[in-house]
N, CA, C and O atoms as a CHARMM CRD file, in Angstrom:
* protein
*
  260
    1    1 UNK  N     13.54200  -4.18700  -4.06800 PROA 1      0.00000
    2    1 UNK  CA    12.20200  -4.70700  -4.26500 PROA 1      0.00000
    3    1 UNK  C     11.76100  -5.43800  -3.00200 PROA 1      0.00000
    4    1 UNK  O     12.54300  -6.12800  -2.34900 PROA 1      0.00000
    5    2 UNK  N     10.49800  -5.26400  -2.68700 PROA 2      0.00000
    6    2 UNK  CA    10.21300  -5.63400  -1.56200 PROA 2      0.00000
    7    2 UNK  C      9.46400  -7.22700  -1.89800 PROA 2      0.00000
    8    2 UNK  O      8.71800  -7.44700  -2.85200 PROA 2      0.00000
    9    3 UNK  N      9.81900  -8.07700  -1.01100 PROA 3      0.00000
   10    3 UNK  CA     8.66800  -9.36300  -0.98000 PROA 3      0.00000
   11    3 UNK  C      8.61300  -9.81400   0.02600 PROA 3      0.00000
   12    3 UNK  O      9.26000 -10.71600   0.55800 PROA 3      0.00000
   13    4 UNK  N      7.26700  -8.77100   0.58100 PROA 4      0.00000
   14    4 UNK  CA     6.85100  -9.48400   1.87100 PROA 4      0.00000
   15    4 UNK  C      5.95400 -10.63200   2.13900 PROA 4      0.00000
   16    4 UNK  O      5.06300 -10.68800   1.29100 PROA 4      0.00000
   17    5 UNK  N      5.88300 -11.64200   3.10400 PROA 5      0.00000
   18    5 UNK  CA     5.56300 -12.43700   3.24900 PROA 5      0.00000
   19    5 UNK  C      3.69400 -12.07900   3.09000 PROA 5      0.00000
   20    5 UNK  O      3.25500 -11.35200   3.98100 PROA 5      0.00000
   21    6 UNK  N      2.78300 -12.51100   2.13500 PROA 6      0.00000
   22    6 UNK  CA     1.76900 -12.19800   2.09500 PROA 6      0.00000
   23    6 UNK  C      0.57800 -12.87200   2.87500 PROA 6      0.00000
   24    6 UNK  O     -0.61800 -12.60900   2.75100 PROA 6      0.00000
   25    7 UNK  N      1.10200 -13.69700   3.61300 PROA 7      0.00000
   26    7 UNK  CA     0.20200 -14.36700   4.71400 PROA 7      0.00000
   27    7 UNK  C      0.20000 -13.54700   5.86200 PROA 7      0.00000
   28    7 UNK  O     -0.83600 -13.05500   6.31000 PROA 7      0.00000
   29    8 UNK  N      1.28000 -13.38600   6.34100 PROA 8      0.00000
   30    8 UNK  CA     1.23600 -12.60800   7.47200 PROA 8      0.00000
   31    8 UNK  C      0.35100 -11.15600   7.19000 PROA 8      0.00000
   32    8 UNK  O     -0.33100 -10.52700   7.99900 PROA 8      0.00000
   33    9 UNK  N      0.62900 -10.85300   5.68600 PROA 9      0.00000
   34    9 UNK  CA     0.25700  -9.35700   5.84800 PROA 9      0.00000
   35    9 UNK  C     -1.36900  -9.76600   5.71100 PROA 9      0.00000
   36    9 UNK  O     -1.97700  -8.89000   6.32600 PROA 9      0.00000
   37   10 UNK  N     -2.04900 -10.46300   5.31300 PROA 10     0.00000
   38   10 UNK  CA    -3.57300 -11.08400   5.18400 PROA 10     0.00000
   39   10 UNK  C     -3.86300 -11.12700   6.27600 PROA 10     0.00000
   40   10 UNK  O     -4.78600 -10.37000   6.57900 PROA 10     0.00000
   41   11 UNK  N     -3.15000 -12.15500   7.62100 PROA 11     0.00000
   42   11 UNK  CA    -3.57900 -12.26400   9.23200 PROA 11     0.00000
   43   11 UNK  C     -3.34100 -10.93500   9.73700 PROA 11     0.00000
   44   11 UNK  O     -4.09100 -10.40200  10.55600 PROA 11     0.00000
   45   12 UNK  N     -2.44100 -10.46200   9.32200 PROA 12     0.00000
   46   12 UNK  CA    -2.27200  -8.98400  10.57200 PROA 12     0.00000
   47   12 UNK  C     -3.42800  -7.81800  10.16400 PROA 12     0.00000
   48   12 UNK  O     -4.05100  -7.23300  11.04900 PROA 12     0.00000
   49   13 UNK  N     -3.62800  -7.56900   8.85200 PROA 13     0.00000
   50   13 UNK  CA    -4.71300  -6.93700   8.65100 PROA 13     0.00000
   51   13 UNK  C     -6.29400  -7.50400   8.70600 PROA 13     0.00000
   52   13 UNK  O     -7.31600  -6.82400   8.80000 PROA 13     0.00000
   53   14 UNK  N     -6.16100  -9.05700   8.61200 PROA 14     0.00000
   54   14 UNK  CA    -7.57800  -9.15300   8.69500 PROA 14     0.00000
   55   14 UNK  C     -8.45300  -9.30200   7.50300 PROA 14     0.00000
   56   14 UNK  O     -9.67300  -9.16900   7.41200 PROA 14     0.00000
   57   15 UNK  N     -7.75800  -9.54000   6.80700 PROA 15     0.00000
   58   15 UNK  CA    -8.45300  -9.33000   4.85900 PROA 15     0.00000
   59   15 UNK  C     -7.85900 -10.40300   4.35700 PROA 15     0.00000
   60   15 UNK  O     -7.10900 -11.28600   4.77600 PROA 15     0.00000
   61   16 UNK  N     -8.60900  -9.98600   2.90200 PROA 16     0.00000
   62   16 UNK  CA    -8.14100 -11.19600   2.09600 PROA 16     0.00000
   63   16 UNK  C     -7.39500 -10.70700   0.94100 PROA 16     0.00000
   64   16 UNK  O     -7.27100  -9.48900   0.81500 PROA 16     0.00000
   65   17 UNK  N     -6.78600 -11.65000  -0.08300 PROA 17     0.00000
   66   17 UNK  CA    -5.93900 -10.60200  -1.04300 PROA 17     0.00000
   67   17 UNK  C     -6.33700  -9.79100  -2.49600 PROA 17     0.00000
   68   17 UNK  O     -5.64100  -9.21800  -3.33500 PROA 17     0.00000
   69   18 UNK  N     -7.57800  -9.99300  -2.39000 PROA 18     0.00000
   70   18 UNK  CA    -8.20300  -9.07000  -3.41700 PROA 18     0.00000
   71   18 UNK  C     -8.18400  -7.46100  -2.65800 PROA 18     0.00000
   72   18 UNK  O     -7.84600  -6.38300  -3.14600 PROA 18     0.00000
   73   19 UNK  N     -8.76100  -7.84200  -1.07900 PROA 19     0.00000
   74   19 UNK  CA    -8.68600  -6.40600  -0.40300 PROA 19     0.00000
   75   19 UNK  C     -6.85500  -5.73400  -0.62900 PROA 19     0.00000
   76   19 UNK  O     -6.34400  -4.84300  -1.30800 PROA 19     0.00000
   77   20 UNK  N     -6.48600  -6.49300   0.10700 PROA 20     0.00000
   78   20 UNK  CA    -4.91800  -6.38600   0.20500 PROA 20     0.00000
   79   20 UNK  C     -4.40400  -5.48300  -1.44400 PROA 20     0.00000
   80   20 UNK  O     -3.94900  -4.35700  -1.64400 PROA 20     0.00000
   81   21 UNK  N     -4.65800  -6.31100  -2.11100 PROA 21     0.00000
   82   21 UNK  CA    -4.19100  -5.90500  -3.69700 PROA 21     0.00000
   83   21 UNK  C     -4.64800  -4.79400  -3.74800 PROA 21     0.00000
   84   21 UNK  O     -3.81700  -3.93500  -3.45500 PROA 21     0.00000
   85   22 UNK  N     -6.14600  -4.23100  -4.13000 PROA 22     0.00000
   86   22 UNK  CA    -6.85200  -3.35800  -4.11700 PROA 22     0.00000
   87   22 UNK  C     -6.23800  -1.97100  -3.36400 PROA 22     0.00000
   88   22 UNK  O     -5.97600  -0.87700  -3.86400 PROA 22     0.00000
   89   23 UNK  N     -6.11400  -2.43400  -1.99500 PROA 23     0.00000
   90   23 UNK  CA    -5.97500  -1.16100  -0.77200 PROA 23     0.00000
   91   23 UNK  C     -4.29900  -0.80500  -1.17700 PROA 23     0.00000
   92   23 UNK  O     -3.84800   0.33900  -1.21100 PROA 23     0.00000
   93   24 UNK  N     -3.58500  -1.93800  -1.44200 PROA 24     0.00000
   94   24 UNK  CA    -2.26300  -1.01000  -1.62900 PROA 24     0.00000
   95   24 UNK  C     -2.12700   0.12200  -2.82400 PROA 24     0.00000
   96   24 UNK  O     -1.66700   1.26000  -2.72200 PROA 24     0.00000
   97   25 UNK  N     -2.74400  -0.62900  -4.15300 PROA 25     0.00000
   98   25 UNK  CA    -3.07800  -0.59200  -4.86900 PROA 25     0.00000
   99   25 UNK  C     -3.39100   1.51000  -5.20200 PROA 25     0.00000
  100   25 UNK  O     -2.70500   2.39400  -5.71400 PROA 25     0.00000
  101   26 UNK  N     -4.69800   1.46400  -4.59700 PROA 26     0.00000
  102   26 UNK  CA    -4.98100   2.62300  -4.44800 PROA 26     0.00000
  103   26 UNK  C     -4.32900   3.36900  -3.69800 PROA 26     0.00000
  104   26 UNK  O     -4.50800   4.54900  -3.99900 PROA 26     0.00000
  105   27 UNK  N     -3.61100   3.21300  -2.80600 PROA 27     0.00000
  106   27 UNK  CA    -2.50100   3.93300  -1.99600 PROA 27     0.00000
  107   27 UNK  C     -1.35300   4.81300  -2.40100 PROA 27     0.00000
  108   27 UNK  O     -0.86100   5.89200  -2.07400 PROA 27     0.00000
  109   28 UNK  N     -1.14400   3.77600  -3.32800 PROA 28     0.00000
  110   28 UNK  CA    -0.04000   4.04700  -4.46500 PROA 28     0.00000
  111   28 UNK  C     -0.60200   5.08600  -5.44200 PROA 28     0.00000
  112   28 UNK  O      0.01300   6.14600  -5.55500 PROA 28     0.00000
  113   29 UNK  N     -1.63900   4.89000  -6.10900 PROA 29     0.00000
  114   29 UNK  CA    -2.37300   5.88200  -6.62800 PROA 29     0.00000
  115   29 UNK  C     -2.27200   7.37800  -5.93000 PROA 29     0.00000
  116   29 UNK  O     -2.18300   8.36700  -6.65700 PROA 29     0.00000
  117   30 UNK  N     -2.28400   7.46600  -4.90400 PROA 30     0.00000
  118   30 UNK  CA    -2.56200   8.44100  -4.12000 PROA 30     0.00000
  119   30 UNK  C     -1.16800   9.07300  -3.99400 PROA 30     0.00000
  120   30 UNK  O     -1.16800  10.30000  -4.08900 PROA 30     0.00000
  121   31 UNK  N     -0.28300   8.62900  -3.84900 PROA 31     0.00000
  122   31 UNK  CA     1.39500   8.88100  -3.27800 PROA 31     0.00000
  123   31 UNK  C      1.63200   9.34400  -4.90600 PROA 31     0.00000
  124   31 UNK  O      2.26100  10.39400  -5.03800 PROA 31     0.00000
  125   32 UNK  N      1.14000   8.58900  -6.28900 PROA 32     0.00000
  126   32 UNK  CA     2.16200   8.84100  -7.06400 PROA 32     0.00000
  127   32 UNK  C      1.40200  10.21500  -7.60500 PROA 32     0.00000
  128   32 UNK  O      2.12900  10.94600  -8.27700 PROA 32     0.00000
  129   33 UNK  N     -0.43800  10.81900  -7.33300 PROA 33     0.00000
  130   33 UNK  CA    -1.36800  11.53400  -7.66100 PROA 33     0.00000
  131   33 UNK  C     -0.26900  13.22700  -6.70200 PROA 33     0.00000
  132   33 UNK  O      0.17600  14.30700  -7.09300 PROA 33     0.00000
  133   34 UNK  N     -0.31500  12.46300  -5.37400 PROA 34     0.00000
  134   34 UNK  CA     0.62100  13.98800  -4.44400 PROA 34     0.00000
  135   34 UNK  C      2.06700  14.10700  -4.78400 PROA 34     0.00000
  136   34 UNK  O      2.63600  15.16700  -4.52500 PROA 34     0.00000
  137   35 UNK  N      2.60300  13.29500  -5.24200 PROA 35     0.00000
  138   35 UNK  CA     3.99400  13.68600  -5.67400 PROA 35     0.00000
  139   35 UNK  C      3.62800  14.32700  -7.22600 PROA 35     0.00000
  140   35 UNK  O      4.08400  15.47000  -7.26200 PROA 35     0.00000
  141   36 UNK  N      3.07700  14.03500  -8.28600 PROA 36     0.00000
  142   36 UNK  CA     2.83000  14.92200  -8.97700 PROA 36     0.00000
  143   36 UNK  C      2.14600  16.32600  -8.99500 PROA 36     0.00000
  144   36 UNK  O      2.52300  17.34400  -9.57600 PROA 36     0.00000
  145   37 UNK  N      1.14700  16.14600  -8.28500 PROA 37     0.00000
  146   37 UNK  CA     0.77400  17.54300  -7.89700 PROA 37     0.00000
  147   37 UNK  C      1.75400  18.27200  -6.94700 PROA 37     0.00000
  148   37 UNK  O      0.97400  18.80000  -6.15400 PROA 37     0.00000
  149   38 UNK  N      2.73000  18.53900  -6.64500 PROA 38     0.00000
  150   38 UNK  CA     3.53600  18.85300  -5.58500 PROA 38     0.00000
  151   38 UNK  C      5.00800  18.94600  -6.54100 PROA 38     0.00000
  152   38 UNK  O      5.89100  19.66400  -6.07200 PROA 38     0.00000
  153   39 UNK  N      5.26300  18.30100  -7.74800 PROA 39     0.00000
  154   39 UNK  CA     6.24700  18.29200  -8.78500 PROA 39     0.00000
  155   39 UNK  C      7.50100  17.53600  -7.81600 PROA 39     0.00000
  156   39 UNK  O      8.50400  18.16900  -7.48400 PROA 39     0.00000
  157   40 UNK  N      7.31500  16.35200  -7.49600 PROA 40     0.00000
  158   40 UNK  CA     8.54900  15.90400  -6.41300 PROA 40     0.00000
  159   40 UNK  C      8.63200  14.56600  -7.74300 PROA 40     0.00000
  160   40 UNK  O      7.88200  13.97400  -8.51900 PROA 40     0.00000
  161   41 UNK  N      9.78700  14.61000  -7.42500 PROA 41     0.00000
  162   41 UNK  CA    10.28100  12.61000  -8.07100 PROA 41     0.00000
  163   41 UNK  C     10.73100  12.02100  -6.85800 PROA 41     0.00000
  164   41 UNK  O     11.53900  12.33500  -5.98300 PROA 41     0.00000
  165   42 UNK  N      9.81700  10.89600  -7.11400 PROA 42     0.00000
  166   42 UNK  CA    10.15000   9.76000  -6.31500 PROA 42     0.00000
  167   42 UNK  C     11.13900   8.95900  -6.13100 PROA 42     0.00000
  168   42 UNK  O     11.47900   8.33000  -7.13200 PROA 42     0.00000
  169   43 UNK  N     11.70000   8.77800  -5.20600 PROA 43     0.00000
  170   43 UNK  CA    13.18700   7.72300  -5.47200 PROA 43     0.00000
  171   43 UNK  C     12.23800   6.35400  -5.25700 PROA 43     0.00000
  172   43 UNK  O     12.53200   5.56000  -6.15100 PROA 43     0.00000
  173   44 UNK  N     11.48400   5.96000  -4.61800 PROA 44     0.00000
  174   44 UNK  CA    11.18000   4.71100  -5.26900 PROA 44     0.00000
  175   44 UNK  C      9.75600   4.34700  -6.28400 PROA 44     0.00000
  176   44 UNK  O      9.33200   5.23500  -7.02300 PROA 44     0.00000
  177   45 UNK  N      9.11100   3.05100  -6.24800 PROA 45     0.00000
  178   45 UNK  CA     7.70200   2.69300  -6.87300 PROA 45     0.00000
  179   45 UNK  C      6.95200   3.32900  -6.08900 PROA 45     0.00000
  180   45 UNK  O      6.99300   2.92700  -4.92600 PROA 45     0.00000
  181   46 UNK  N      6.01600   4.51300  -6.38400 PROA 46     0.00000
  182   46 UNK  CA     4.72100   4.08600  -5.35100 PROA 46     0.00000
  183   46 UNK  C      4.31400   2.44400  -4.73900 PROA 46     0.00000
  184   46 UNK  O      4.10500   2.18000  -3.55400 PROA 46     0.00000
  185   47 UNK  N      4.28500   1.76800  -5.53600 PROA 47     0.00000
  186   47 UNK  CA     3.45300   0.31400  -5.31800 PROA 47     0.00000
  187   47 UNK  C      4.66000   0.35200  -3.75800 PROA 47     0.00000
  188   47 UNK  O      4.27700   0.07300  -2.62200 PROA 47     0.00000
  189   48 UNK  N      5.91600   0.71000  -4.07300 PROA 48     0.00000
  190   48 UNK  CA     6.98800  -0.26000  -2.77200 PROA 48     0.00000
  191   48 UNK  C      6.47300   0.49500  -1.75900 PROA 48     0.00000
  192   48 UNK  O      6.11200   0.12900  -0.64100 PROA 48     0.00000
  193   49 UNK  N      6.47300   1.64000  -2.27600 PROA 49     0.00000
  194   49 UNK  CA     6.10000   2.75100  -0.98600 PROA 49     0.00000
  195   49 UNK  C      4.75000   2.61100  -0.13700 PROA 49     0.00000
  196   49 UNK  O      4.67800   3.00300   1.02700 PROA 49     0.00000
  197   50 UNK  N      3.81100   2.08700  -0.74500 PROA 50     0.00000
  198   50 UNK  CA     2.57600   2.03100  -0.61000 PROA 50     0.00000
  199   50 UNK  C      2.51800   0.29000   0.40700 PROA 50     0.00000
  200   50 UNK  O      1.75400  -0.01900   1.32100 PROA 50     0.00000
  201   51 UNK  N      3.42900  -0.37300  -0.11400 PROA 51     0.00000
  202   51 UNK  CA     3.47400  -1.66200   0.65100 PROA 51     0.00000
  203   51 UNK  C      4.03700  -1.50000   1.76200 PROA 51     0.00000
  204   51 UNK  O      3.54500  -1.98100   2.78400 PROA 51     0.00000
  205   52 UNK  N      5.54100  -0.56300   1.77400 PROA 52     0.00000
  206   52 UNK  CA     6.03400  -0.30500   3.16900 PROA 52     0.00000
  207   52 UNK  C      5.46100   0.18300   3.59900 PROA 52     0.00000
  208   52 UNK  O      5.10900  -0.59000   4.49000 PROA 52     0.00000
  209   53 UNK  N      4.76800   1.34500   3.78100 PROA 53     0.00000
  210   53 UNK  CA     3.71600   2.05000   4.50100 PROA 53     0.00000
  211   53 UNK  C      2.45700   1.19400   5.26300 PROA 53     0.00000
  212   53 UNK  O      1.85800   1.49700   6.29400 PROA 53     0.00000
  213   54 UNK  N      2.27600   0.00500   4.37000 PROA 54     0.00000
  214   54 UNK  CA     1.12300  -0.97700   5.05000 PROA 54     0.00000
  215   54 UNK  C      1.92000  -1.84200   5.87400 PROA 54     0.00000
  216   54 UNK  O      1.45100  -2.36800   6.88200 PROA 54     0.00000
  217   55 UNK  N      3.47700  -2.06800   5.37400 PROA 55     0.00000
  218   55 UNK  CA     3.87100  -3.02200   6.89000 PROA 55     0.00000
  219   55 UNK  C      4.31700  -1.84400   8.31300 PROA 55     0.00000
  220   55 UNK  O      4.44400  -2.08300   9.51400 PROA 55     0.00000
  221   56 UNK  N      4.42100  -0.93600   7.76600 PROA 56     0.00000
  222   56 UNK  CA     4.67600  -0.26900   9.23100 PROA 56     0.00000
  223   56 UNK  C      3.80200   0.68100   9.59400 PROA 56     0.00000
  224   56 UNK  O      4.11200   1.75500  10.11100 PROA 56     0.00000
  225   57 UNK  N      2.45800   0.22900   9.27600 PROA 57     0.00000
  226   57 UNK  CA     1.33600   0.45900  10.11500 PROA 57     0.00000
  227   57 UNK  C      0.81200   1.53100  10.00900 PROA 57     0.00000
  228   57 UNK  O     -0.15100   1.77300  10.73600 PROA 57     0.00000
  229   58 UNK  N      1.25800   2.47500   9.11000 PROA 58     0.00000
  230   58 UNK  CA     1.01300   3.78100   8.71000 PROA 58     0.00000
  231   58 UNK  C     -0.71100   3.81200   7.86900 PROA 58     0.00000
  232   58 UNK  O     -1.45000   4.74000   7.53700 PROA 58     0.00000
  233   59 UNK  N     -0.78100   2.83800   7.80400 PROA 59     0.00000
  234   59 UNK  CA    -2.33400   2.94100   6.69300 PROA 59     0.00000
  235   59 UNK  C     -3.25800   1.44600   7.35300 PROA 59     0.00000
  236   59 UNK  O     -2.64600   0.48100   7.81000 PROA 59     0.00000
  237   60 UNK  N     -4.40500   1.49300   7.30300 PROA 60     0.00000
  238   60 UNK  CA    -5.13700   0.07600   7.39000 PROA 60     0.00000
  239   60 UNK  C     -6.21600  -0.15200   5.91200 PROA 60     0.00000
  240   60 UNK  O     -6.62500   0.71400   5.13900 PROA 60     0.00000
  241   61 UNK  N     -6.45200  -1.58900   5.90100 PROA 61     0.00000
  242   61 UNK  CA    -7.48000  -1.66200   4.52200 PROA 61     0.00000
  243   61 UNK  C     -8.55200  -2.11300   5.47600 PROA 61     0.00000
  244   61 UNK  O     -8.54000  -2.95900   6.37000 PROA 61     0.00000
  245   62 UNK  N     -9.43300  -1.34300   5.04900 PROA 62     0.00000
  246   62 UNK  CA   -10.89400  -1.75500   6.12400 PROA 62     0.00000
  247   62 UNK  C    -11.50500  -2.13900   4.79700 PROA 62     0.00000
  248   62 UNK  O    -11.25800  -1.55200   3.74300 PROA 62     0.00000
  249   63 UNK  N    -12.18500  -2.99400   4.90500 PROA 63     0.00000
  250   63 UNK  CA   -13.50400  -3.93000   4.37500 PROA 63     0.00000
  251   63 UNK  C    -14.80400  -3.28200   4.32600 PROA 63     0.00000
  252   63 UNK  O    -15.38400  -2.97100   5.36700 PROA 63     0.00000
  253   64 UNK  N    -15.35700  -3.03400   3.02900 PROA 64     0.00000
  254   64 UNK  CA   -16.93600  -2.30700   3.49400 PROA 64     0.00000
  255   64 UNK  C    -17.73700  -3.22100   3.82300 PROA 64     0.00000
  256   64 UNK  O    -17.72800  -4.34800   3.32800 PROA 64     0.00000
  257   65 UNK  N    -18.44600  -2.85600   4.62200 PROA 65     0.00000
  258   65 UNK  CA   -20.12500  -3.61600   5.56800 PROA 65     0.00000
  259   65 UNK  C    -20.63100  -3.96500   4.69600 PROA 65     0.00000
  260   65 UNK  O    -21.72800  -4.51500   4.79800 PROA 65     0.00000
């Protein structure tokens, strides 16, 4: 289980944690939407997968205008 420090991840992206929540949030949606369509099992949570993926820079949460 992951528990990353959630300040840092707020300053490094630039958001706040409704965005943060939200953007992983839907990420995960997305990972657990292509592994079913694709018939794969996951060895971990989307949600973990979706958080590691935001600390190693693989995804950004942009803010709408």
């Amino acid at each position: 289980m992951l528990n990353p420090d959630i300040k840092k991840l707020i300053d490094k992206q630039e958001i706040n944690r409704y965005a943060l929540v939200t953007g992983v949030a839907k990420r995960a949606r997305q990972i657990a939407s292509d592994a079913e369509d694709k018939d794969m099992i996951l060895q971990d949570k989307p949600i973990s997968m979706a958080l590691q993926e935001l600390i190693d820079d693989k995804y950004y949460i942009i803010l709408p205008q």
